[in-house]
N, C-alpha and C positions, 0 to 999 in steps of 0.2 A: 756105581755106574762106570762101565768102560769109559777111556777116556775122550775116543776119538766119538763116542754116541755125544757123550757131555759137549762135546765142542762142534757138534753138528745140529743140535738140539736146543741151544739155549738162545733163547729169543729177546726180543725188547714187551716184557710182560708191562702192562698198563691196565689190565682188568684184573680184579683182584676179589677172592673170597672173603668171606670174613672170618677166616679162621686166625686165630694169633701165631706169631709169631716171638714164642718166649724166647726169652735172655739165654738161659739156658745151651738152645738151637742158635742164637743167633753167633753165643762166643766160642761156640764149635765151629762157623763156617768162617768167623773172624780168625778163629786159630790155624784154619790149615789159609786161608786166605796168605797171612801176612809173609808168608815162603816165596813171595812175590819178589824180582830184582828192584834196587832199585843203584843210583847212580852211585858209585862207591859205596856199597852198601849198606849207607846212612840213615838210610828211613827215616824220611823227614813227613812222612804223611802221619797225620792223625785222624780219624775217624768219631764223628758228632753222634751219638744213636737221637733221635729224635721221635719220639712220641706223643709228646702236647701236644691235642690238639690247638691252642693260642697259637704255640708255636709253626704248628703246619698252616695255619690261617696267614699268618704273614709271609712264609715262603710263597703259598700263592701270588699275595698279594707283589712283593719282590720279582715276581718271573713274568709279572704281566708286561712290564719295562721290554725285557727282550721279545715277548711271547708277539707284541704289537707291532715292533718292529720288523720282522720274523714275518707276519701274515701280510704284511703290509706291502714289504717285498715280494713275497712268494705272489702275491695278488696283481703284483705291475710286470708279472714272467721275469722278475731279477732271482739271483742265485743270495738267498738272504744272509746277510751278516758279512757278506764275502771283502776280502780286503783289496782283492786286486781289479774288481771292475766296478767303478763308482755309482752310488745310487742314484737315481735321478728321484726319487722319494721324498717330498719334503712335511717335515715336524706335524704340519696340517694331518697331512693322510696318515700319520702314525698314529698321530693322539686318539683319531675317530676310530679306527681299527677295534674294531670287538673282539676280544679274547673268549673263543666258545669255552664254555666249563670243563669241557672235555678234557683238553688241551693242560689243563694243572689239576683236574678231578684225581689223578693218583697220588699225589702226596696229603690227598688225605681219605683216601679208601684204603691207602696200603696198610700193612700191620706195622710199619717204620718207616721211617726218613734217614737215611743215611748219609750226612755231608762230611765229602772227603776235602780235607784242607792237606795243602803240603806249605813247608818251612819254607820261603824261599833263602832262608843262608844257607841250608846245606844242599842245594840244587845246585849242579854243575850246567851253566846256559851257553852251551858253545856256541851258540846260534847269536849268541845278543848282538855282533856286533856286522850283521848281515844284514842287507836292506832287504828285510821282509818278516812277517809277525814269525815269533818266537814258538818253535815246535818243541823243541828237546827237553826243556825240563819237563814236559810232563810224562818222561818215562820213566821219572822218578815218582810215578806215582798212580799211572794208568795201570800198569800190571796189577796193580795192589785191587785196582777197581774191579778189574776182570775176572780175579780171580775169584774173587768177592762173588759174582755171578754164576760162575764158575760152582765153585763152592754150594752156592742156593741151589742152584742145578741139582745137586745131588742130595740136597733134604728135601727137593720135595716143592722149595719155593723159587720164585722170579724176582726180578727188576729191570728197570731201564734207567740206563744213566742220560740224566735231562742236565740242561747247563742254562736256560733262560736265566735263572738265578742271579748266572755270574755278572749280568750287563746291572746287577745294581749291589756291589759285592762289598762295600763299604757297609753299607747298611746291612747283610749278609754275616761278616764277619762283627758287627756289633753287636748282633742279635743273636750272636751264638757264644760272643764274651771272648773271641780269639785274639790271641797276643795279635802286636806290631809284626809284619814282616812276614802271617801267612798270606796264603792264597785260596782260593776256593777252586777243586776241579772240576768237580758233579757233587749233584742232586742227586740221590739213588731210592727212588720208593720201590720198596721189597715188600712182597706179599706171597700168600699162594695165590697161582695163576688158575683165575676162572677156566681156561683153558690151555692144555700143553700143546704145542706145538710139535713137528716131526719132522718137518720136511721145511727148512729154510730155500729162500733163493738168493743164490748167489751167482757170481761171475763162475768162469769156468777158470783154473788155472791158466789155462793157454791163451786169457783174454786180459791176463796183467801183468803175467811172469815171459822176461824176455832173458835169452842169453846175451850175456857178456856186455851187451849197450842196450840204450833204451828201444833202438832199434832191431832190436838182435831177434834171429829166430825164437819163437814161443817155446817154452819148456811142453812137452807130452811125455806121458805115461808108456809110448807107442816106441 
């Protein structure tokens, strides 16, 4: 597949066939995957394949944590999980929040569960010492993800990287037997996509790319 079709084609898949997705196909799209940057090119991510179902039953069970908090917000018009405008939400109206089946129904329809964990010793955190949440390590470990999709793009199959997971990642990382010292980035449930997509929507360039400041004339084509 051309490249730029690949990177205008590839969607957040959630519906999924039931076709498998063998080891085989999978260590093909891990293989060109892992061509991915990352910080000092240390490659501190590691990659979980996940196929018990026991094991997909508890990730469920794990993402209802975030998934609750998450609708509970979205429900009271706040911008959910957000760090900079404080929730008016309390524990009450989280706990009662329903988690429709939908909402964790792919990791266990998909043909795998993919969880990406990165090392935090070899992550470079230039950010850490900034007053506000920590962006930068995980570009030691995002590309790896995308690529990842990227990659499925081109056999055929999909995923969407979900993160509800991460709000309960102690039990996350015990249940998957991870040393001391990882982290968890996504949840990746990979399948073939009931349906392909073609036609994403997005921003226009001229509606995020500015010159020279953030104020700066829009970049065009023209």
């Amino acid at each position: 597949m051309e490249l730029y079709e690949a990177m205008r084609t590839t969607h957040a898949v959630r519906d999924f066939t039931d076709d498998p997705l063998s080891d085989e196909v999978l260590a093909r799209i891990l293989d060109n995957a892992r061509f991915a940057p990352s910080g000092g090119n240390r490659q501190g991510a590691h990659v979980v394949v996940v196929r018990s179902h026991e094991t997909r039953e508890r990730l469920v069970e794990l993402s209802a944590t975030g998934a609750r908090r998450y609708l509970a917000q979205q429900s009271a018009g706040e911008m959910p999980w957000n760090t900079i405008h404080p929730s008016a939400v309390i524990e009450e109206q989280i706990a009662s929040t329903r988690v429709p089946r939908g909402m964790t129904e792919p990791l266990l329809t998909a043909a795998v569960v993919l969880v990406f964990l990165v090392d935090l010793g070899v992550v470079a955190s230039l950010d850490s010492e900034l007053d506000r949440i920590g962006l930068v390590s995980g570009a030691s470990v995002y590309p790896l993800v995308w690529n990842t999709l990227l990659a499925a793009r081109e056999e055929g199959f999909g995923g969407v990287i979900t993160t509800m997971a991460v709000a309960e990642e102690p039990a996350l990382l015990d249940l998957l037997g991870a040393p001391e010292g990882y982290a968890v980035a996504a949840v990746v449930p990979m399948g073939r996509p009931v349906k392909q997509l073609t036609k994403l929507s997005r921003q226009r360039v001229e509606d995020f790319v500015t010159l020279e400041t953030y104020a700066g004339e829009p970049l065009t084509n023209e």
